[in-house]
C-alpha positions as CSV (number, residue, x, y, z in Angstrom):
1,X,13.3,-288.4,-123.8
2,X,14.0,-291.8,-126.2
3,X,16.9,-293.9,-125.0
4,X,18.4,-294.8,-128.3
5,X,21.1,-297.2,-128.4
6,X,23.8,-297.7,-131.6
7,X,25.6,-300.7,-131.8
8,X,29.2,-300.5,-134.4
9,X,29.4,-302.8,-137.0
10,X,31.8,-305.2,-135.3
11,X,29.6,-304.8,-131.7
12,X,32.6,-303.1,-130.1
13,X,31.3,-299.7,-129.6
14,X,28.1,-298.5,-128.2
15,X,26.9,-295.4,-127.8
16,X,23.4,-294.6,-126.0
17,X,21.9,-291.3,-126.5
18,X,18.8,-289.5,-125.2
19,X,16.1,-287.8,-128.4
20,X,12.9,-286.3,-128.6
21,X,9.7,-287.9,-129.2
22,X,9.2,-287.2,-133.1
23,X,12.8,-287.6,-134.0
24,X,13.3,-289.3,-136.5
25,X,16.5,-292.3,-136.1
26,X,18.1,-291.1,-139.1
27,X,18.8,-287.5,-137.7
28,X,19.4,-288.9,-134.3
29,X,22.2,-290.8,-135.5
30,X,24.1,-288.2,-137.9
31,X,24.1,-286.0,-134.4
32,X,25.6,-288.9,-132.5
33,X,28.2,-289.1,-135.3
34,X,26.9,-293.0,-136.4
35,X,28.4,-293.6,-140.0
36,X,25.1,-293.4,-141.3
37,X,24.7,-291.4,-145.4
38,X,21.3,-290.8,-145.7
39,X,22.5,-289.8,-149.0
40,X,18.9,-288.5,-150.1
41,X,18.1,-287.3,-146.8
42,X,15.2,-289.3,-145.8
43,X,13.4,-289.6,-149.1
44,X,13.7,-292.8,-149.2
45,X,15.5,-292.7,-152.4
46,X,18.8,-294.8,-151.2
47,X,19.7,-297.2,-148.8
48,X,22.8,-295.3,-146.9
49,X,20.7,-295.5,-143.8
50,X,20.3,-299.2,-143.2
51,X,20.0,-300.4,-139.7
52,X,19.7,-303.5,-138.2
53,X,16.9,-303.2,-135.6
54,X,18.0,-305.5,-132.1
55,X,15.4,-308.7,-132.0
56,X,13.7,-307.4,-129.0
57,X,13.0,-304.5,-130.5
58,X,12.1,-305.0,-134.3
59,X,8.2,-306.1,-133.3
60,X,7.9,-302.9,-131.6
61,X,8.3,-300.7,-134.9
62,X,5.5,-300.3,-137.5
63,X,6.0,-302.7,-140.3
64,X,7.9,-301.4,-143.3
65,X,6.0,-300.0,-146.3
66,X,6.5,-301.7,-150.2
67,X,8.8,-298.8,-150.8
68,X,10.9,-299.3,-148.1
69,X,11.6,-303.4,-148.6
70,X,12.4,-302.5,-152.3
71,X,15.1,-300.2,-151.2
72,X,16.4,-302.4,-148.2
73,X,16.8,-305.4,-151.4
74,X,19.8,-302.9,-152.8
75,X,21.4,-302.2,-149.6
76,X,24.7,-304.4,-148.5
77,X,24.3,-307.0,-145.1
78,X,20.6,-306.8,-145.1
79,X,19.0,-309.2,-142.8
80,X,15.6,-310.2,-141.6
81,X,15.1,-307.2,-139.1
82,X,16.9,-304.4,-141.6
83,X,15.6,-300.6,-141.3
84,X,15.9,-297.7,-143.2
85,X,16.8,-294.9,-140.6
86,X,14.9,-292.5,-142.2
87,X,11.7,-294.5,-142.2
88,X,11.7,-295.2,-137.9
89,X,10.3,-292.0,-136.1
90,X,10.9,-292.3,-132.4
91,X,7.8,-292.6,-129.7
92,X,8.1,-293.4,-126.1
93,X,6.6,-297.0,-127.1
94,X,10.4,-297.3,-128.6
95,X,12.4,-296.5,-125.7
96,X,15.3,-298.3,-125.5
97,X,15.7,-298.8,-128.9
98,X,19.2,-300.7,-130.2
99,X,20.2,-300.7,-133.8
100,X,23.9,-302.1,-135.1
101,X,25.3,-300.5,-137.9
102,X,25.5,-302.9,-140.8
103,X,29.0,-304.5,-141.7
104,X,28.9,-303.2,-145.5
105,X,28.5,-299.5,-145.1
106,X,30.4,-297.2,-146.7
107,X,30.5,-293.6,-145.6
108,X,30.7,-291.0,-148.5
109,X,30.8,-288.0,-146.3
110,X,33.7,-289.4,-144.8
111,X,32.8,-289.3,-141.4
């Protein structure tokens, strides 16, 4: 199993949570009940799964396709080491993982 790690917006909360190898962060946080859309689910159509991948930990992820840096440019408090959950599938090199949810999202399910 991953050790995961979500961070709230305002780095009050944290909630650490054990998944699969294969799982992908986006579905890892719905289940975990992080206040992530993923409005398209994992199309990478949208940008309502924007993370903010911990320092230590941003190296350690593939780098981000064309696709995905065009959609992170729409999404609200991007900064230097934003994700798109849907695009970071979990190995055992990325144990430990720590994202923060970003300041600006907004939550259409209601969740």
């Amino acid at each position: 199993m991953i050790l995961v790690r979500f961070v709230s917006a305002d780095g009050e909360s944290v909630s650490e949570v054990e998944a699969a190898p294969g799982a992908r962060l986006l579905d890892v946080a719905q289940a975990d009940g992080q206040p992530l859309e993923g409005t398209c689910e994992g199309q990478m159509a949208c940008s309502t799964c924007h993370v903010h991948v911990a320092r230590e930990d941003f190296d350690r992820l593939p780098p981000a396709s064309e696709m995905e840096e065009d959609l992170l440019d729409l999404a609200a408090d991007v900064g230097r080491r934003s994700r798109l959950a849907c695009q970071i599938w979990l190995t055992e090199a990325l144990g430990g993982l720590t994202v923060r949810m970003p300041g600006g999202v907004r939550d259409m399910l209601g969740r």
